[in-house]
gemmi code that builds the backbone of each chain (N, CA, C; Angstrom):
import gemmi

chains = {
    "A": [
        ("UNK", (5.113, 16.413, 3.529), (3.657, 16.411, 3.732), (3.067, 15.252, 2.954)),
        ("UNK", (2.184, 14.455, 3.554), (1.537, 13.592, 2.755), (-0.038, 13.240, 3.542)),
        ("UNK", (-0.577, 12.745, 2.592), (-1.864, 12.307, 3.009), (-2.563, 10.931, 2.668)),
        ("UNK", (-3.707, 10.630, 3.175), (-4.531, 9.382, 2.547), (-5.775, 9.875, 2.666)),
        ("UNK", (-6.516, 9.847, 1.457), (-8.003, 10.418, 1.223), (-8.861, 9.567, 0.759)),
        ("UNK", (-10.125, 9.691, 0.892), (-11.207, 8.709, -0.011), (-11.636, 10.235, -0.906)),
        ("UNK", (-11.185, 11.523, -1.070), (-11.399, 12.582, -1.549), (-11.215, 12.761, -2.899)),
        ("UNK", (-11.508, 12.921, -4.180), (-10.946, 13.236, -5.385), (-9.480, 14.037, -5.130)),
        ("UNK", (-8.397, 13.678, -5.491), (-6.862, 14.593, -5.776), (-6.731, 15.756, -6.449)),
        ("UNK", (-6.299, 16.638, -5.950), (-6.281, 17.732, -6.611), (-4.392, 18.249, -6.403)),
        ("UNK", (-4.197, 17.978, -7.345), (-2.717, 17.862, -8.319), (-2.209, 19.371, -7.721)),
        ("UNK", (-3.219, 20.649, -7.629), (-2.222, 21.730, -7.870), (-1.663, 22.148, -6.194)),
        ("UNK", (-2.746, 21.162, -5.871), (-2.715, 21.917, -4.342), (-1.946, 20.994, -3.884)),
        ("UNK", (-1.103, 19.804, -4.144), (-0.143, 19.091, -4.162), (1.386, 19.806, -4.130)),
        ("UNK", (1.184, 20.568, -5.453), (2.432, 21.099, -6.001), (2.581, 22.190, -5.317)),
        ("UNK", (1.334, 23.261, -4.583), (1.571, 24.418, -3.670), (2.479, 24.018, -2.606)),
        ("UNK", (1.837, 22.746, -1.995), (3.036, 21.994, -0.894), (4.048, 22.376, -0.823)),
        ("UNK", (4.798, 22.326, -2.221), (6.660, 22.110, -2.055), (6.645, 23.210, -3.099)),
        ("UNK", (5.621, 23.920, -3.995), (6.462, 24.928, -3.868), (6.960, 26.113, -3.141)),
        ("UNK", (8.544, 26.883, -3.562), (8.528, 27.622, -2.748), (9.547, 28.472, -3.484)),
        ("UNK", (10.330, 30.221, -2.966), (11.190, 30.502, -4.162), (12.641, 30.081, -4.051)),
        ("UNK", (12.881, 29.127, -3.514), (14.099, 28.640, -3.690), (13.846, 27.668, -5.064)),
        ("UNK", (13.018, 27.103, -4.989), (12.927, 25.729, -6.164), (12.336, 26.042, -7.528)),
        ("UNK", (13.281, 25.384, -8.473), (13.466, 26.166, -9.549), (12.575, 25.168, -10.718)),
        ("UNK", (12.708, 23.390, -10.120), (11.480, 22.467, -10.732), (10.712, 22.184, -10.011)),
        ("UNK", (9.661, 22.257, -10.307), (8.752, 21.264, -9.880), (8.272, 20.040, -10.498)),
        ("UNK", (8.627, 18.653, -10.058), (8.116, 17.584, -10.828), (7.148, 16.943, -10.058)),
        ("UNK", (5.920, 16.895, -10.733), (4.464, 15.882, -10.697), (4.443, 14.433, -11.649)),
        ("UNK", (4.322, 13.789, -10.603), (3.711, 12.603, -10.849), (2.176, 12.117, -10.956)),
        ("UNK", (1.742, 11.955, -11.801), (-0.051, 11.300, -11.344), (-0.130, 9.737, -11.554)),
        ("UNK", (-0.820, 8.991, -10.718), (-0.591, 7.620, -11.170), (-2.274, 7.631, -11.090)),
        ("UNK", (-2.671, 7.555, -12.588), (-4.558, 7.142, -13.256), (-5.112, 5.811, -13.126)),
        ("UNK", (-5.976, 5.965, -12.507), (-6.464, 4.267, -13.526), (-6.664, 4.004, -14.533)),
        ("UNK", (-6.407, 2.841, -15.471), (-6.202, 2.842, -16.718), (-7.346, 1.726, -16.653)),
        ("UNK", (-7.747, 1.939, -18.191), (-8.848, 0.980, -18.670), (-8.649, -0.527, -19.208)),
        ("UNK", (-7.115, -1.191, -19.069), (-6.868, -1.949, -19.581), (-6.061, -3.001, -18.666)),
        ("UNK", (-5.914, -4.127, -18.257), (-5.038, -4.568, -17.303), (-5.156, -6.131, -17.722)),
        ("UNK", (-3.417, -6.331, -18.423), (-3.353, -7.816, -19.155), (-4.706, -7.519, -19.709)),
        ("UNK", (-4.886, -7.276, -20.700), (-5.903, -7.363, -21.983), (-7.416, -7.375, -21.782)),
        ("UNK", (-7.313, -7.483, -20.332), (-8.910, -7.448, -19.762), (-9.396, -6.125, -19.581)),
        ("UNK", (-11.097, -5.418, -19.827), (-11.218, -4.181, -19.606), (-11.249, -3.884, -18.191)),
        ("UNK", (-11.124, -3.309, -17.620), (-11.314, -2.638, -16.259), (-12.205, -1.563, -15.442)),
        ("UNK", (-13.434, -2.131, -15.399), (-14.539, -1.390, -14.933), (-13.948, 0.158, -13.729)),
        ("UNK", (-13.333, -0.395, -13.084), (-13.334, 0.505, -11.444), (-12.152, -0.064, -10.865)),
        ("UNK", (-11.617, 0.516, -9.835), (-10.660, 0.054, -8.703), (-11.005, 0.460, -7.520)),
        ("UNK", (-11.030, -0.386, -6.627), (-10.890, -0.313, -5.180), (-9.818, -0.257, -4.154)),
        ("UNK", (-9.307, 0.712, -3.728), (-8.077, 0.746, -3.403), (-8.244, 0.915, -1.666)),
        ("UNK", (-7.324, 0.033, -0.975), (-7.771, -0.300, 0.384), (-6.122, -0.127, 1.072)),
        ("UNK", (-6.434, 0.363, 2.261), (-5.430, 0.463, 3.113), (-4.662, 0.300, 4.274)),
        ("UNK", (-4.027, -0.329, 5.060), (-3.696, -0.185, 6.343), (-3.311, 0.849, 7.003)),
        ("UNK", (-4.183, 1.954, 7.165), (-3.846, 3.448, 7.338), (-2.557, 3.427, 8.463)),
        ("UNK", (-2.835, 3.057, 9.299), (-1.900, 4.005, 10.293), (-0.243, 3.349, 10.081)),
        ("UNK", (-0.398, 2.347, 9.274), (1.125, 1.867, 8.517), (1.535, 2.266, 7.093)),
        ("UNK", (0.437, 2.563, 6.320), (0.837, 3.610, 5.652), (1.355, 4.639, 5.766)),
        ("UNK", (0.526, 5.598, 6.664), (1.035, 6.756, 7.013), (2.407, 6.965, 7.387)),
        ("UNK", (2.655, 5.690, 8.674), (4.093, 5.437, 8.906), (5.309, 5.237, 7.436)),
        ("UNK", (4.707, 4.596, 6.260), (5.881, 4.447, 5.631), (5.830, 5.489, 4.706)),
        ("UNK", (5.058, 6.160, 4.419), (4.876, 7.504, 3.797), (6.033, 8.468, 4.173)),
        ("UNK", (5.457, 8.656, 5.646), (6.649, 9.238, 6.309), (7.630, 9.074, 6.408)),
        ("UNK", (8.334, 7.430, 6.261), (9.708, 7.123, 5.955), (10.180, 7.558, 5.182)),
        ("UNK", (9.201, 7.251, 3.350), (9.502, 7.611, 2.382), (10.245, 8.650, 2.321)),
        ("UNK", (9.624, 9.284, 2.359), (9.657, 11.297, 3.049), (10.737, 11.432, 3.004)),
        ("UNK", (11.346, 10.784, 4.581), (12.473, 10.873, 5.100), (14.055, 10.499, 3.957)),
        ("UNK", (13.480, 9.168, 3.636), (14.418, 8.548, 2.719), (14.687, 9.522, 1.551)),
        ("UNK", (13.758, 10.091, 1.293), (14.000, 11.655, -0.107), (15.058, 12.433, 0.094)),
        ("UNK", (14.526, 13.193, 1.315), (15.064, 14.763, 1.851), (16.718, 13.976, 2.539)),
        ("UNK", (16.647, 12.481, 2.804), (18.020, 12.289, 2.957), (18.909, 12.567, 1.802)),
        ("UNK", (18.218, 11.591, 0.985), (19.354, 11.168, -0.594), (19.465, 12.550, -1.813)),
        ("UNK", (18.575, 13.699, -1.616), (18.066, 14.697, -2.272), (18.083, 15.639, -1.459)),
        ("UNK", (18.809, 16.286, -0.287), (18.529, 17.224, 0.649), (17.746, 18.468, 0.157)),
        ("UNK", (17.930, 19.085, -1.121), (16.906, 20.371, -0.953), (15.862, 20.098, -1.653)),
        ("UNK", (15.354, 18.725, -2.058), (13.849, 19.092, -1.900), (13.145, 18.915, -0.862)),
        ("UNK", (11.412, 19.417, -1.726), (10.705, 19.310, -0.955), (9.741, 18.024, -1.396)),
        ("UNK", (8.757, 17.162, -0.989), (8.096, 16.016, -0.971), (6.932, 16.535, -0.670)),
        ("UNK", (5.991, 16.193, -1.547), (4.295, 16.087, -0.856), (3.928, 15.042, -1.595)),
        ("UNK", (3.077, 14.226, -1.110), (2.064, 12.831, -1.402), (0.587, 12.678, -1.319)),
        ("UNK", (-0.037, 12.942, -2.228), (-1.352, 12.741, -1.769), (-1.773, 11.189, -2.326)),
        ("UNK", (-2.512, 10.074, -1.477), (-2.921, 8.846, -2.231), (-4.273, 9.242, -1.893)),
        ("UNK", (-5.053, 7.946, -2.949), (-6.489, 8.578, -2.766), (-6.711, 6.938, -2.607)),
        ("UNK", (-7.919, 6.678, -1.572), (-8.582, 5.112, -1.209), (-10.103, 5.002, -1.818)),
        ("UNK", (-10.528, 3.957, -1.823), (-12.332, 3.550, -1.646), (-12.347, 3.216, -3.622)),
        ("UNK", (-13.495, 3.878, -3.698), (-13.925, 3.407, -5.523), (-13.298, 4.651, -6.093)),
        ("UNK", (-12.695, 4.113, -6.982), (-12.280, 4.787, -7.857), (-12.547, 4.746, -9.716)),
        ("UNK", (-12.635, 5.315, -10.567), (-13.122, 5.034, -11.799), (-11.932, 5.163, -12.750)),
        ("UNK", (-12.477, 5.030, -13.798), (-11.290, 5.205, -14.642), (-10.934, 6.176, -15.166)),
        ("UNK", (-9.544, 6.734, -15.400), (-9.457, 8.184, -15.826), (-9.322, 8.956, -14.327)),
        ("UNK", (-9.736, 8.190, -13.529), (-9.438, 9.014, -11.617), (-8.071, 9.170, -11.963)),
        ("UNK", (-7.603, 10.538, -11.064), (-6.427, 9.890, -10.626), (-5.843, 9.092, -8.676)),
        ("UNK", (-4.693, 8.226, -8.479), (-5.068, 7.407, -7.745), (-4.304, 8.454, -6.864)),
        ("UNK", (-2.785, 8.090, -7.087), (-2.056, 9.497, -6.420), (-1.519, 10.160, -7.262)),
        ("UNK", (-0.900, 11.269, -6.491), (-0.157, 12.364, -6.922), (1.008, 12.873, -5.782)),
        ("UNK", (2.517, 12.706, -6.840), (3.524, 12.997, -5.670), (4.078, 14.236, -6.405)),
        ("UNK", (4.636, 15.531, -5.703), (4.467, 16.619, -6.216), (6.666, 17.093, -5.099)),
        ("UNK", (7.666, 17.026, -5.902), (8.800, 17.528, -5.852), (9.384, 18.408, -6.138)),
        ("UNK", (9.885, 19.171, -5.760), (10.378, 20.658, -6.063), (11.813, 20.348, -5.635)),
        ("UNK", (12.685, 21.121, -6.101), (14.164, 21.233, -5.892), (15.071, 22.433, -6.525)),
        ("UNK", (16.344, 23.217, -6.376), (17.042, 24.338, -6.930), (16.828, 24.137, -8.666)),
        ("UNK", (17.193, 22.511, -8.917), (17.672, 22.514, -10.039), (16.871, 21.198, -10.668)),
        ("UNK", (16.257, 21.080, -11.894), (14.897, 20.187, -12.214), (15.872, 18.643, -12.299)),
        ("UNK", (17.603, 18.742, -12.323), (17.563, 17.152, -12.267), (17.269, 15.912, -10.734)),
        ("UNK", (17.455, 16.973, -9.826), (16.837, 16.021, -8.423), (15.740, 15.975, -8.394)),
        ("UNK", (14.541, 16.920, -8.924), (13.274, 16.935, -8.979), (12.760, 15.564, -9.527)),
        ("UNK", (13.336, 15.796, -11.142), (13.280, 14.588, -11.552), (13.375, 13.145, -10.629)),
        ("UNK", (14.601, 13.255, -10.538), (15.135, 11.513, -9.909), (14.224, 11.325, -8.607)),
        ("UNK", (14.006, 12.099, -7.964), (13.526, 12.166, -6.346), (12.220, 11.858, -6.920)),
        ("UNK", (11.419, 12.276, -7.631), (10.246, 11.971, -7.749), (10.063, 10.444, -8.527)),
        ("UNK", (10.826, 9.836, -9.699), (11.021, 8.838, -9.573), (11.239, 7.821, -8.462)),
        ("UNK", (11.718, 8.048, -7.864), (12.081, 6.850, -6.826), (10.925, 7.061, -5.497)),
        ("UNK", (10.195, 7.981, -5.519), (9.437, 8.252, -4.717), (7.797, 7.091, -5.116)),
        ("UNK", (8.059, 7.263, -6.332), (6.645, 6.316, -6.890), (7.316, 4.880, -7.026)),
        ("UNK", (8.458, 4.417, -7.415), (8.674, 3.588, -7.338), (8.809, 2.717, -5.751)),
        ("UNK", (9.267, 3.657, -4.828), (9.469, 2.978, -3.325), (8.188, 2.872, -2.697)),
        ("UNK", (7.095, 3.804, -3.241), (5.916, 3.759, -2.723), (5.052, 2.397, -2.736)),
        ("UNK", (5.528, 1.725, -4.232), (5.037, 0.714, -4.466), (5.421, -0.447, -3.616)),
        ("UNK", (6.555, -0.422, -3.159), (7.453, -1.426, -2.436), (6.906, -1.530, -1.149)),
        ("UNK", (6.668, -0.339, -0.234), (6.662, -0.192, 0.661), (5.600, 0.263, 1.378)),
        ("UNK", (4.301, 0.872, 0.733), (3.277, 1.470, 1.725), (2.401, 0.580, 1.750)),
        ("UNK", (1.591, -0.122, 2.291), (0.400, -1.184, 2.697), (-0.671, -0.217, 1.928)),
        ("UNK", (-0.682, -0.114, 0.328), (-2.249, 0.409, -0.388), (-1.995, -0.774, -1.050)),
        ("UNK", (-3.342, -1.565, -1.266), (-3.875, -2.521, -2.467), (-5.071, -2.295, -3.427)),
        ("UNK", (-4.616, -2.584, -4.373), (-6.149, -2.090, -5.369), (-6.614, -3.643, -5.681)),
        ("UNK", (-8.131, -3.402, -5.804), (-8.681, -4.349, -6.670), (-9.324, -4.103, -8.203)),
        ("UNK", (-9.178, -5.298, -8.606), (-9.347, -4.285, -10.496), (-11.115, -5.440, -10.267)),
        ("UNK", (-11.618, -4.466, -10.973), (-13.062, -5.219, -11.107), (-13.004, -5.001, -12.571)),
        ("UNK", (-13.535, -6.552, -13.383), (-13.647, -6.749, -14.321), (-15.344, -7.358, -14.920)),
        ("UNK", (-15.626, -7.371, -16.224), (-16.929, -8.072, -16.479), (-17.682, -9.137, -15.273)),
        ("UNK", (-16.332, -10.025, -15.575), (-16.912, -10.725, -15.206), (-16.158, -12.113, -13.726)),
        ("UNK", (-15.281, -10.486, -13.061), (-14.549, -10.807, -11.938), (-14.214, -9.746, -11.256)),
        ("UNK", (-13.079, -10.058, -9.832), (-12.781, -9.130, -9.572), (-11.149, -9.974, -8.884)),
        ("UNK", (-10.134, -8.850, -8.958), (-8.690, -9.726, -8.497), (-7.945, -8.599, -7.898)),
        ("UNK", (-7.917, -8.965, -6.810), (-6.816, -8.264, -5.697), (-5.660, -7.824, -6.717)),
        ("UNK", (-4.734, -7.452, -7.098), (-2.973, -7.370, -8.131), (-2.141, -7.771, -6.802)),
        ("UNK", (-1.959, -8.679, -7.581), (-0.704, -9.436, -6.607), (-0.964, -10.627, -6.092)),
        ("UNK", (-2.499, -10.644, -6.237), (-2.479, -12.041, -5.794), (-3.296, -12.890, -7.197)),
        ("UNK", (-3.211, -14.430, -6.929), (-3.267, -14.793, -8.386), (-4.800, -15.400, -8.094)),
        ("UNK", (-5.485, -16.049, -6.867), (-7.222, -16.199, -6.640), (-7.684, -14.818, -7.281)),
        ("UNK", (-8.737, -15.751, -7.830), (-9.987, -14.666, -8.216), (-11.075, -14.518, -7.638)),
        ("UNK", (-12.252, -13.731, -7.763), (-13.073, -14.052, -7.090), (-14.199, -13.562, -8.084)),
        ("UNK", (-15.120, -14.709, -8.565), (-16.092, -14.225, -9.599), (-17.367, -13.592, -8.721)),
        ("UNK", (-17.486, -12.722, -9.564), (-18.866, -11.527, -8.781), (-19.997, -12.673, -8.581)),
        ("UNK", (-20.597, -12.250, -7.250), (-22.038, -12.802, -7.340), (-21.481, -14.438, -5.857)),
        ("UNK", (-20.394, -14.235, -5.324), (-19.738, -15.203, -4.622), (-19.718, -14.254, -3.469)),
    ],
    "B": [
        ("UNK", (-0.289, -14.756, 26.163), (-0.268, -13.416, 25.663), (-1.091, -13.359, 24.523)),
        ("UNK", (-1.580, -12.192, 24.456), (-3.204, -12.030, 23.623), (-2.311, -11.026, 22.299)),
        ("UNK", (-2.677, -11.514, 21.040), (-2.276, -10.305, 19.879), (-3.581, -10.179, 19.252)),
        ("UNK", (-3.509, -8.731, 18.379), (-4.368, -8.643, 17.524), (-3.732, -8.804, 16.283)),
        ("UNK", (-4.197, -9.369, 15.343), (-4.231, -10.036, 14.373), (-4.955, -8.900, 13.045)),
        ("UNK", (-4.556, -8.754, 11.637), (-5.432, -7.673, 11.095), (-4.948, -8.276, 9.706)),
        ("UNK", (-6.045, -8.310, 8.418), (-5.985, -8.699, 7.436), (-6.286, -8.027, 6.144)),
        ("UNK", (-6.075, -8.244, 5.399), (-5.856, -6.897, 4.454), (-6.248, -7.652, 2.820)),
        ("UNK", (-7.040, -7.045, 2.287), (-7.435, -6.892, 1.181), (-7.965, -8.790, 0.615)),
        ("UNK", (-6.927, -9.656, -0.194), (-7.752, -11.021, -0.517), (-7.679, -11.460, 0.668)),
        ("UNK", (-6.462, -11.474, 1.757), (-5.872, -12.408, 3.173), (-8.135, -11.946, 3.618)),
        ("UNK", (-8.399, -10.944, 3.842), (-9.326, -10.131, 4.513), (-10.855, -11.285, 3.967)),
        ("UNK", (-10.625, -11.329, 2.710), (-11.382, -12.369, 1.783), (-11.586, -13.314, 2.306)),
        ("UNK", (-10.148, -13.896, 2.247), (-10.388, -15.355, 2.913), (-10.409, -15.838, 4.110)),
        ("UNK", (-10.182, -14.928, 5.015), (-10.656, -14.874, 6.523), (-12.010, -15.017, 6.453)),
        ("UNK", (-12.211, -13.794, 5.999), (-13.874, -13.673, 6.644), (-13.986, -12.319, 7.550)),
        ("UNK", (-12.903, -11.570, 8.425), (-12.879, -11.049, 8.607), (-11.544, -10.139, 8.945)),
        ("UNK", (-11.713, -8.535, 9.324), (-10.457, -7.931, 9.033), (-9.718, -7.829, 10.002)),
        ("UNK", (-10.199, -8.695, 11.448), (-9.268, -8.668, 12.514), (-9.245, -9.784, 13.627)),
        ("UNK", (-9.182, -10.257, 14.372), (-8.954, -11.068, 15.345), (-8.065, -10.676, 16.261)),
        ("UNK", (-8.552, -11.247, 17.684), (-7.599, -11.610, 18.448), (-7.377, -12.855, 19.204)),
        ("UNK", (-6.260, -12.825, 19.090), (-5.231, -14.404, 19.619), (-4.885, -14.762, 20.668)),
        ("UNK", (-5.129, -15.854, 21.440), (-4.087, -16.383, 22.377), (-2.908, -16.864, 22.186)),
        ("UNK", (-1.614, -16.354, 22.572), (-0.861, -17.250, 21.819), (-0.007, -17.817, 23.310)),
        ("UNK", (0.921, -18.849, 23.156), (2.400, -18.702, 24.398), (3.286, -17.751, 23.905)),
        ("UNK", (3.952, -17.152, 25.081), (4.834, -16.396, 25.004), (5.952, -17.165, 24.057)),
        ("UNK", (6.424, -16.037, 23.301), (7.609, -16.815, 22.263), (6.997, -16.988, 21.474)),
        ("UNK", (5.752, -17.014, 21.034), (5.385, -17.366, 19.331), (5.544, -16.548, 18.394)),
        ("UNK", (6.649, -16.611, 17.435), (7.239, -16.061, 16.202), (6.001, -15.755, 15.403)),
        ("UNK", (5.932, -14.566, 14.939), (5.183, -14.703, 13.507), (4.941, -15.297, 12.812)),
        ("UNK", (5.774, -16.280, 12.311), (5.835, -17.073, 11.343), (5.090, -18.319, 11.364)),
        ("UNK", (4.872, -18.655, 13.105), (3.874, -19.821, 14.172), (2.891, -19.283, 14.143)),
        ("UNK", (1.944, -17.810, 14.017), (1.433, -17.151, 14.145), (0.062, -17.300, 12.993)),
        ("UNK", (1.619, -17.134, 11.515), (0.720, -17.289, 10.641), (0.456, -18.829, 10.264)),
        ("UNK", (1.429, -19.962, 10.771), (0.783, -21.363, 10.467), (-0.617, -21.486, 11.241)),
        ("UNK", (-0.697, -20.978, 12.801), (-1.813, -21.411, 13.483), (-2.952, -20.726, 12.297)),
        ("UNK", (-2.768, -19.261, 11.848), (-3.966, -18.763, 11.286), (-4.591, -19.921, 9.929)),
        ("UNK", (-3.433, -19.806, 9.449), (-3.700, -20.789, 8.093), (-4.206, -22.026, 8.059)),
        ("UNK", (-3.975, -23.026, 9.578), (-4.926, -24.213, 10.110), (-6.666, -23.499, 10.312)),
        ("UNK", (-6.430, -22.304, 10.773), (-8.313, -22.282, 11.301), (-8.809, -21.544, 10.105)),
        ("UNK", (-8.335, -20.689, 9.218), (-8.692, -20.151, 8.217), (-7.884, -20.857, 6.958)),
        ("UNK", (-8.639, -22.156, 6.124), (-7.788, -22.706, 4.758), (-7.603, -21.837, 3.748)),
        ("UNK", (-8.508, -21.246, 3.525), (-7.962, -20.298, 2.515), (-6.977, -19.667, 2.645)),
        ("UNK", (-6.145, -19.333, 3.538), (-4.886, -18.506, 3.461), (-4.112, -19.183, 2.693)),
        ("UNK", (-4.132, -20.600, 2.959), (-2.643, -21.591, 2.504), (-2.217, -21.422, 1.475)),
        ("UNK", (-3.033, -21.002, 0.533), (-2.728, -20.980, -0.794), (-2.195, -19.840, -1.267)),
        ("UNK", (-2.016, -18.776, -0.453), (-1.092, -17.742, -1.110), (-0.186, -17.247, 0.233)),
        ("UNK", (0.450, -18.517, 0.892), (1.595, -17.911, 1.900), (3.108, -17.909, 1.104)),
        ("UNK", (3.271, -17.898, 0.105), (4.472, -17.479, -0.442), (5.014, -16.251, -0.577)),
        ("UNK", (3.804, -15.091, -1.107), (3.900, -13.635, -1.294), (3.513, -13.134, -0.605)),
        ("UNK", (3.049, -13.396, 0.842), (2.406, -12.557, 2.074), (3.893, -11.973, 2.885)),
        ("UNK", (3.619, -10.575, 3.157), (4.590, -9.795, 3.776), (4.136, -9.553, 5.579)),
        ("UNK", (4.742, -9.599, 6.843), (4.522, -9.813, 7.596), (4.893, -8.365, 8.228)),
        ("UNK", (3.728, -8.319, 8.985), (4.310, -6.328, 10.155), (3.577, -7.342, 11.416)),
        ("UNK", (4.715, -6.031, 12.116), (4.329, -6.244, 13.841), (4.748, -4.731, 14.068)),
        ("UNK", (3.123, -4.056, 15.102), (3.335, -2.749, 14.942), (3.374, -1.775, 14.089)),
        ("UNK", (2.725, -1.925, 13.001), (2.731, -1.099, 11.906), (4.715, -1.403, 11.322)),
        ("UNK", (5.595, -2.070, 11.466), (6.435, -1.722, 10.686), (7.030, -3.506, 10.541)),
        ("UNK", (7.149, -3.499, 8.704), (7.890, -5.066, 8.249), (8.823, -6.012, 9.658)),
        ("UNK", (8.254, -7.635, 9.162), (8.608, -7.767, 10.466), (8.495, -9.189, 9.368)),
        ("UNK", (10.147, -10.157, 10.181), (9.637, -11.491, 9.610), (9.447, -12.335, 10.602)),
        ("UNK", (9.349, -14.143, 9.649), (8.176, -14.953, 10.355), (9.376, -15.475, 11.425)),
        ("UNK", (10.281, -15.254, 11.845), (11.526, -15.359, 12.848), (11.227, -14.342, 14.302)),
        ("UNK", (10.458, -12.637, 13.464), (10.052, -12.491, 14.520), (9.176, -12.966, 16.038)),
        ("UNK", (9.324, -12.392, 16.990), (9.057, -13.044, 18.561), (7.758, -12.004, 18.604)),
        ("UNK", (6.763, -12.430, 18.787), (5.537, -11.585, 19.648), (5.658, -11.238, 21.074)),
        ("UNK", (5.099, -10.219, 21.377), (4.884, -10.014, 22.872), (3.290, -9.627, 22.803)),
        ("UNK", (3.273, -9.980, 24.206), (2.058, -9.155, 24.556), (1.442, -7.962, 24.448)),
        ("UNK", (0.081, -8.055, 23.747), (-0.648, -6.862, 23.459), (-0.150, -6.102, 21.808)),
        ("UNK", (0.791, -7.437, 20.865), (1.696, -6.330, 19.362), (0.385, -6.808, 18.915)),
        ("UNK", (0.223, -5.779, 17.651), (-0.654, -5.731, 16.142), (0.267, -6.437, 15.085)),
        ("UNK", (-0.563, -7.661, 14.973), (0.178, -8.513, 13.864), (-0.637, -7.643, 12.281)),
        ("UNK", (0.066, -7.825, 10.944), (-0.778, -7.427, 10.077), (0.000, -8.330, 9.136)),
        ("UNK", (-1.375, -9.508, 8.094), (-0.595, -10.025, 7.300), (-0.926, -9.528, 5.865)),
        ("UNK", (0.267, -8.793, 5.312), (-0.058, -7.858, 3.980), (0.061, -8.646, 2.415)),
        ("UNK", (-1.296, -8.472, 1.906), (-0.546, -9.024, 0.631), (0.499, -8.144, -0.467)),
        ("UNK", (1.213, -8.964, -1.289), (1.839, -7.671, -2.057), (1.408, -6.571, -2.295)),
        ("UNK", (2.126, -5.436, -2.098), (1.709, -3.879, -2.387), (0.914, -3.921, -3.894)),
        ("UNK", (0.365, -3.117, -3.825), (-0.166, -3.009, -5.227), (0.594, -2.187, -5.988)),
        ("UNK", (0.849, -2.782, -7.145), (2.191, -2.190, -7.924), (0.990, -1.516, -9.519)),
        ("UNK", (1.554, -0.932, -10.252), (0.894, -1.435, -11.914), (1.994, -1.910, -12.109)),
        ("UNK", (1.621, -2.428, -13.257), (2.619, -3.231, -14.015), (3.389, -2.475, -14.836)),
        ("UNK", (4.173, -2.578, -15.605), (5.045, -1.677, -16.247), (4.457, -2.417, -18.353)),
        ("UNK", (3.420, -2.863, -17.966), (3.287, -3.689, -19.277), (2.198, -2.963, -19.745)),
    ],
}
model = gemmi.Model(1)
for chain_id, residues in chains.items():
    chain = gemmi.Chain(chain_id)
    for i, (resn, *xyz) in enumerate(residues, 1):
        res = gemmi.Residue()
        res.name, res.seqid = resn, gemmi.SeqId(i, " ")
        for name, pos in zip(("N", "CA", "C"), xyz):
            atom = gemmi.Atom()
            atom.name, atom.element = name, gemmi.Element(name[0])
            atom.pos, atom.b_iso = gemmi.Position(*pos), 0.0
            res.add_atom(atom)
        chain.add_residue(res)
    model.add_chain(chain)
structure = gemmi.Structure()
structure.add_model(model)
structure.setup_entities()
């Protein structure tokens, strides 16, 4: 199960997803916005998407889990639009018999996410604002 | 053969806008796709090193062949945090 929201995340109803009484961990991930990025403060993030290719690699993701990890379960919630600091952005929520696939599966789940789903944030700063990943800036008021 | 064209986040910036559509000849690779864009829109040029290429919603490189009526999308790097 996964989703894409402009909605505030709500973590537990994530973890209801996959749980179930076979699974004995449940591991949560939250990925926050943080107030700090390379030494600059960080007002807000804007996080933008190519939905219907997201969704598609979400669903790969998915797939790629329940292959390499067969008894868990996977849920994803990402969240889009303005976001503040202290938000959280997503939340990936794994369950499994035994808490060490929980673990690993949910690792590699945030890490492939990054690789692979079309979300970009922008960090807005004092006195800018910069896509991550790309190295143009663009000073406010342009 | 006509594509739509779709731009994403700074690429979206420096367009001007988040979509287009193209005439192209049959046989034009992605990769021809994104030189023609980068002649009518300059701002792209400067960050075609780290741009990731889809056709159809799924990764696609600049070797790929267009057909008629695909959704080009040129992505900038995923947004990662940093580990710093």
């Amino acid at each position: 199960m996964f989703e894409i929201t402009d909605q505030v995340l709500n973590a537990e109803a994530v973890v209801e997803k996959v749980s179930h009484t076979g699974a004995g961990g449940i591991v949560t991930f939250i990925g926050v916005v943080r107030d700090a990025s390379r030494q600059r403060k960080v007002l807000y993030l804007e996080y933008e998407t190519y939905r219907e290719m997201a969704e598609k690699k979400l669903a790969d993701l998915s797939g790629e889990v329940l292959t390499r990890w067969p008894m868990t379960r996977i849920a994803i919630s990402h969240r889009v639009g303005h976001l503040a600091i202290g938000e959280a952005a997503v939340v990936i929520a794994v369950s499994s018999p035994h808490r060490r696939e929980a673990f690993e599966a949910c690792e590699y789940a945030i890490d492939r996410l990054k690789e692979i789903v079309p979300i970009w944030k922008k960090e807005a700063f004092e006195d800018g604002e910069v896509w991550v990943g790309l190295e143009s800036e663009t000073p406010r008021g342009l | 053969m006509k594509v739509t064209v779709k731009f994403f986040a700074g690429l979206r910036d420096a367009v001007g806008e988040p979509e287009i559509t193209i005439d192209l000849l049959e046989g034009t690779t992605a990769g021809a796709l994104w030189d023609q864009c980068a002649v009518r829109f300059p701002g792209l040029g400067a960050v075609e090193s780290t741009i990731l290429t889809a056709v159809n919603r799924e990764f696609a490189e600049a070797a790929t062949g267009l057909r008629d009526g695909d959704e080009v999308a040129f992505l900038p790097p995923v947004s990662g945090g940093t580990d710093v």
